[in-house]
C-alpha positions in Angstrom: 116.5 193.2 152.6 114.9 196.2 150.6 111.6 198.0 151.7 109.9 196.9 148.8 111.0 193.1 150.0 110.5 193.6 153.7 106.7 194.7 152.9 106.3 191.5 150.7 107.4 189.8 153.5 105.0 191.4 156.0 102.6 190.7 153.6 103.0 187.2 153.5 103.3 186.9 157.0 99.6 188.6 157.1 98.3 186.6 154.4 99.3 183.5 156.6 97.8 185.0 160.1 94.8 184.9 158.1 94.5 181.6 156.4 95.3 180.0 160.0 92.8 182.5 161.9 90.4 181.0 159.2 90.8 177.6 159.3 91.0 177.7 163.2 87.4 179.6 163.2 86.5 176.6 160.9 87.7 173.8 162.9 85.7 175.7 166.2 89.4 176.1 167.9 88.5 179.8 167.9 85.2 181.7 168.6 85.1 185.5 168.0 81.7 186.4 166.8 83.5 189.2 164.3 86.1 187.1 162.8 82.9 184.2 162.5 81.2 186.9 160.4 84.3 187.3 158.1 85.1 184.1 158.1 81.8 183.1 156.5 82.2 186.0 154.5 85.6 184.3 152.6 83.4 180.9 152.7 80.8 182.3 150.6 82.8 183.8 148.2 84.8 180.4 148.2 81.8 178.9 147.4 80.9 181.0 144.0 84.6 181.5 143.0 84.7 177.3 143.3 81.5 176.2 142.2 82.3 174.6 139.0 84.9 172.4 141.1 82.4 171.3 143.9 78.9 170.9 143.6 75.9 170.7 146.1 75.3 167.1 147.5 72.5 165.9 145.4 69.2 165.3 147.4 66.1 162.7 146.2 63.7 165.6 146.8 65.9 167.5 143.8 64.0 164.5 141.3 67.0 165.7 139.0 69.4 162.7 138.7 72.9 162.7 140.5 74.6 161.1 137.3 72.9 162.8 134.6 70.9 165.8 135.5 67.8 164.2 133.9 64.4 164.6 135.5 63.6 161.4 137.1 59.9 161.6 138.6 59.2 158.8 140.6 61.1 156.3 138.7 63.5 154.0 140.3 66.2 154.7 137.3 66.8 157.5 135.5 65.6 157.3 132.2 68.3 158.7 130.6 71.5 157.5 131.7 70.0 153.9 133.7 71.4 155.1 137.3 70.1 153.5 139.9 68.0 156.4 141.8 67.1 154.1 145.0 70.7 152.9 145.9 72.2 156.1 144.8 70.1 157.6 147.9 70.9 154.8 149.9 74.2 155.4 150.4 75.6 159.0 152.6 76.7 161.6 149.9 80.0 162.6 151.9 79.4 166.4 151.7 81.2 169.2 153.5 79.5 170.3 157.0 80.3 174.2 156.7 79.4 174.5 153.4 77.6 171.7 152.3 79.4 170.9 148.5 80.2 167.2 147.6 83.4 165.9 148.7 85.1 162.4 148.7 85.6 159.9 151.0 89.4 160.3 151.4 89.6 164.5 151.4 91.4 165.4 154.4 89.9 169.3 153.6 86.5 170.4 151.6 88.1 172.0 148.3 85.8 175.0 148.5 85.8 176.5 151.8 88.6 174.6 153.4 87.7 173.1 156.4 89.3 170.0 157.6 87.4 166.8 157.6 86.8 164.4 160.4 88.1 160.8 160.5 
């Protein structure tokens, strides 16, 4: 193996070290207070370099509607696209616990920081 290949290699191996080093800080399998602040460090860029993929977990006290966007006031619908506001906020938004973006009920992992789900 050339040089050139053997530091690609090495690379690649440090790239992976990583990943795993992160998503084990994630899970809480590993503590270390310097790698936490790194670690948060990759989620918060992950979260601007993949925020038109994800978006925040909509909350009533936004009074913009999940659907739509559209103001909503106190209505019970949004006015603009008929959504139901009250059983919208019924139901638990599944959102992601590190970083708090929308996910879906069967994502093993949160799309923009990585974490793996529970059940």
């Amino acid at each position: 193996m050339a040089a050139t290949e053997q530091e690609k290699s090495k690379l690649r191996k440090l790239v992976e070290l990583g990943e795993r080093t992160h998503l084990m800080l994630r899970s809480g399998e590993l503590n270390n207070p310097e790698l936490n602040d790194i670690s948060q460090q990759i989620i918060d860029l992950d979260k601007v370099i993949n925020a038109p993929l994800g978006q925040k977990a909509p909350s009533r006290a936004d009074g913009k509607c999940p659907s739509c966007g559209a103001d909503y006031g106190d209505a019970s619908f949004c006015g603009s696209c008929g959504q139901n506001i009250v059983e919208f906020f019924s139901k638990p938004i599944p959102s992601c616990p590190v970083c708090g973006f929308r996910t879906c009920d069967d994502d093993k992992y949160c799309g923009v920081c990585g974490v793996k789900r529970e059940g």
